[in-house]
MDTraj code that builds the backbone (N, CA, C; nanometers):
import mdtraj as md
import numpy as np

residues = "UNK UNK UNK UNK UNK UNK UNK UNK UNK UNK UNK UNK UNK UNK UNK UNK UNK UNK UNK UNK UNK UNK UNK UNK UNK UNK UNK UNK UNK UNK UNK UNK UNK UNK UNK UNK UNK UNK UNK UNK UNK UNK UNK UNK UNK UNK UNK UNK UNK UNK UNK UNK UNK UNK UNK UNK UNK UNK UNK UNK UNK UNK".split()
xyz = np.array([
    [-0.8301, 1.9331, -0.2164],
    [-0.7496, 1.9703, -0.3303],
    [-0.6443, 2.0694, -0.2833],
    [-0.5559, 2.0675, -0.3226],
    [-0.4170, 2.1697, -0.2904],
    [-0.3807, 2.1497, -0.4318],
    [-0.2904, 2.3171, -0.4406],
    [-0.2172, 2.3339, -0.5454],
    [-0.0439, 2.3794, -0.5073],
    [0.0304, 2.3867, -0.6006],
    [0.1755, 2.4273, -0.5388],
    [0.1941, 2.5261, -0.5717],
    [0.2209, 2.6612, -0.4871],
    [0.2072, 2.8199, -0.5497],
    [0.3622, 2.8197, -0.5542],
    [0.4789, 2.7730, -0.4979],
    [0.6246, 2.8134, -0.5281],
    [0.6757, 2.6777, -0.5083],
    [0.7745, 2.6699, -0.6162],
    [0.8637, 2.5556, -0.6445],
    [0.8290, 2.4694, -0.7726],
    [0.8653, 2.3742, -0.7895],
    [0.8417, 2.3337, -0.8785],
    [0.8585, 2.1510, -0.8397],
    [0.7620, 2.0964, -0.7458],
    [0.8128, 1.9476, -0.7449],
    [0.7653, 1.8599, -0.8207],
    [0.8524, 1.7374, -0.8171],
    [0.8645, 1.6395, -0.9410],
    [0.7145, 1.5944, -0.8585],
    [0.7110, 1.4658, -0.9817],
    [0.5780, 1.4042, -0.9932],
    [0.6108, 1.2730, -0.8788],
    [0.7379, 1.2580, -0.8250],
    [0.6978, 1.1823, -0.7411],
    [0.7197, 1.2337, -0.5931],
    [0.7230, 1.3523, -0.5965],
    [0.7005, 1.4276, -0.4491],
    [0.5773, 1.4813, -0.4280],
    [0.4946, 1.5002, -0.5640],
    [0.3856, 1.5527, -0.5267],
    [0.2477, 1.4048, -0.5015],
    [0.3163, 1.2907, -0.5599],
    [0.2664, 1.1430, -0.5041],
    [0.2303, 1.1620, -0.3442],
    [0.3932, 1.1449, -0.3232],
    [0.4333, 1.1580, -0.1102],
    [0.3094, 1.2765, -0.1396],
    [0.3246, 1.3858, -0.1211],
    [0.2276, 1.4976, -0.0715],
    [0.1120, 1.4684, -0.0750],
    [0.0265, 1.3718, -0.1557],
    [-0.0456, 1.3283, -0.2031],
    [-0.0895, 1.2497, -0.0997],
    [0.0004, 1.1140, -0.0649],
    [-0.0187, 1.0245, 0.0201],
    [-0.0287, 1.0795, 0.1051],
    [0.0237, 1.1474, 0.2181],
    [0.0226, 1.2185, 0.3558],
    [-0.0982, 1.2718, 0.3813],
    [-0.1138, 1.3771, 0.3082],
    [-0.2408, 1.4457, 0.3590],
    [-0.3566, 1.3379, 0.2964],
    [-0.3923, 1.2384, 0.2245],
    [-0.4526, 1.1679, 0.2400],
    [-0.4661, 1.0679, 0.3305],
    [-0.3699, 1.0374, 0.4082],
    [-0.3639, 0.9440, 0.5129],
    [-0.4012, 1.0223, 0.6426],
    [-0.3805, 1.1622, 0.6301],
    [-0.4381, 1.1736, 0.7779],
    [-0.6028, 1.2099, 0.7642],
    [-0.6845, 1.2210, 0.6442],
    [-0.7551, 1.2202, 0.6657],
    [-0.8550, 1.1074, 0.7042],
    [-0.7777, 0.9845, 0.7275],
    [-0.8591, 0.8634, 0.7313],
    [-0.8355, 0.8121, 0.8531],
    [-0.7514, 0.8969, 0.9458],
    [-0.7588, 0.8402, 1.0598],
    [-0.8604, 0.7777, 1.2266],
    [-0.8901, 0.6895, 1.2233],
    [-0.9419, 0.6365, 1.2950],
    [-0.9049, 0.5983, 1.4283],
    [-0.9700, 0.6208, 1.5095],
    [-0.9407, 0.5612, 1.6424],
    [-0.9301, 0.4163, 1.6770],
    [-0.8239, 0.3278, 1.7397],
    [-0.8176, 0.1947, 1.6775],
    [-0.8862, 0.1632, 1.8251],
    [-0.9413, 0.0313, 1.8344],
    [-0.9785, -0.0685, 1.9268],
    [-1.1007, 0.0325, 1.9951],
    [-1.1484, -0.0666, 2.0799],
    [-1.3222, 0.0315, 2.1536],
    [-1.2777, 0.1143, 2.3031],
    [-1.2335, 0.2676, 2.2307],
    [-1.1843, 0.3690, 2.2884],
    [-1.2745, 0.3547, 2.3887],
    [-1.4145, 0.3868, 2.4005],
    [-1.5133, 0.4092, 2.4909],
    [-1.5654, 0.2608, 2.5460],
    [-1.6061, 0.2477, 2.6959],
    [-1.6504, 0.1954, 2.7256],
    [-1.7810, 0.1534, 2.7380],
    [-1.8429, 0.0384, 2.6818],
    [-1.9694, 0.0364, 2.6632],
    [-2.1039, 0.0924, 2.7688],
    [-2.2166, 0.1033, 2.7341],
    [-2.2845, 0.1282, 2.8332],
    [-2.3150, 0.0170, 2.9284],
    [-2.3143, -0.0628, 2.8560],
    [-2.3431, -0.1749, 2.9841],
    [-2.2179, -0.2109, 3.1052],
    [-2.1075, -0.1599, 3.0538],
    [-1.9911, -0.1490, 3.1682],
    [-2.0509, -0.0435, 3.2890],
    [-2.0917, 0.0812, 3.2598],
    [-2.1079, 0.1855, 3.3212],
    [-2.2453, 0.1323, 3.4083],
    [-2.3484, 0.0704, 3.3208],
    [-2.4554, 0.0285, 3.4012],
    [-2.4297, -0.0726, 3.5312],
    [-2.3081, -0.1467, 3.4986],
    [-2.3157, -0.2774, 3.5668],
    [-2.2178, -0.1903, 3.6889],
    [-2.0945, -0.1337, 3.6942],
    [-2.0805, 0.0160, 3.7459],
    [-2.1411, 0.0437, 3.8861],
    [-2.2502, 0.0877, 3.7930],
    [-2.3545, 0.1723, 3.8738],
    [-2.4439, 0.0767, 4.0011],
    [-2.5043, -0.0377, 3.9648],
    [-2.5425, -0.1262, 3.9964],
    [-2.4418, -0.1889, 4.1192],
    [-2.3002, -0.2025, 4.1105],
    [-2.2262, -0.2228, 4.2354],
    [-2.1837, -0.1343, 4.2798],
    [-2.1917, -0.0011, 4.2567],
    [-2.1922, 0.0801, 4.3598],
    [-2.0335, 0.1572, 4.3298],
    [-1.9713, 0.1163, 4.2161],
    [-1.8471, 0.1386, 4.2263],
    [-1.8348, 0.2492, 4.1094],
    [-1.8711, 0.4010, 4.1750],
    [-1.8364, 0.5240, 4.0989],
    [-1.6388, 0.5534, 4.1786],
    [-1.6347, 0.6153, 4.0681],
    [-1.4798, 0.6885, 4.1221],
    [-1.4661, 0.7685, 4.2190],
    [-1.4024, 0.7200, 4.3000],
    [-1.3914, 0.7999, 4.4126],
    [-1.2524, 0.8303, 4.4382],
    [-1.2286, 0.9272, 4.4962],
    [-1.0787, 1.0119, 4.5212],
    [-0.9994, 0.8688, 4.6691],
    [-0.9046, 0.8820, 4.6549],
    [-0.8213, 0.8267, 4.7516],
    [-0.7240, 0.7543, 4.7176],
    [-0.6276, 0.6572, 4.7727],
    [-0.5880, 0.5661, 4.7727],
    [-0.6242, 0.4415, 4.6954],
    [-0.5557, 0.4047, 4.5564],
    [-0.6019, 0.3097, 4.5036],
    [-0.6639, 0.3881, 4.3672],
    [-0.7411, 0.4789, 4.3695],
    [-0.8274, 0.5460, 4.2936],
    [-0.8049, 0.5162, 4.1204],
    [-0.6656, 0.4866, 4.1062],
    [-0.6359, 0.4944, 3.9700],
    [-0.6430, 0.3232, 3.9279],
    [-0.6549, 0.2420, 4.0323],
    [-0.6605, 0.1105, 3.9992],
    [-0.8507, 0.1019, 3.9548],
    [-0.9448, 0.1744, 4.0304],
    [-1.0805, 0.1322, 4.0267],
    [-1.1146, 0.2093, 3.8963],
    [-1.0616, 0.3073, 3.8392],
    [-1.0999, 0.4005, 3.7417],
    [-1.0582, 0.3393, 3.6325],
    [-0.9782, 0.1940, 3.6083],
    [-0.9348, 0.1345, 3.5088],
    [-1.0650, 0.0837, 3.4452],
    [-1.1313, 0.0202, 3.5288],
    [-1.2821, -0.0753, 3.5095],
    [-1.2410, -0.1988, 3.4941],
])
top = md.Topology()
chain = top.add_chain()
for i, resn in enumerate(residues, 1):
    res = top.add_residue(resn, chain, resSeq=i)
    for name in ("N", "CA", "C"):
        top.add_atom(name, md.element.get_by_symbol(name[0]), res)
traj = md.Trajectory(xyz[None], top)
């Protein structure tokens, strides 16, 4: 809930104000940010942790 302590806005600015801070509260992270566990298991299983060097940013993709 918010109130307006100075000014005086119309009824369709306080709509927009309305909409905005309701929209960011619904924000979601889109598509599967994290990689599953079974990526990390299967991972682990070939042996392929991150390692520093040459290339490094191609193997850390998965």
């Amino acid at each position: 809930m918010f109130s307006v302590v100075k000014g005086q806005p119309t009824d369709v600015e306080l709509a927009a104000l309305t909409a905005v801070v309701l929209s960011l509260g619904n924000a979601e992270p889109e598509g599967d940010a994290k990689p599953s566990v079974r990526h990390w298991v299967r991972r682990q299983q070939l042996r392929l942790a991150p390692t520093p060097g040459p290339g490094a940013w191609k193997r850390s993709r998965g």
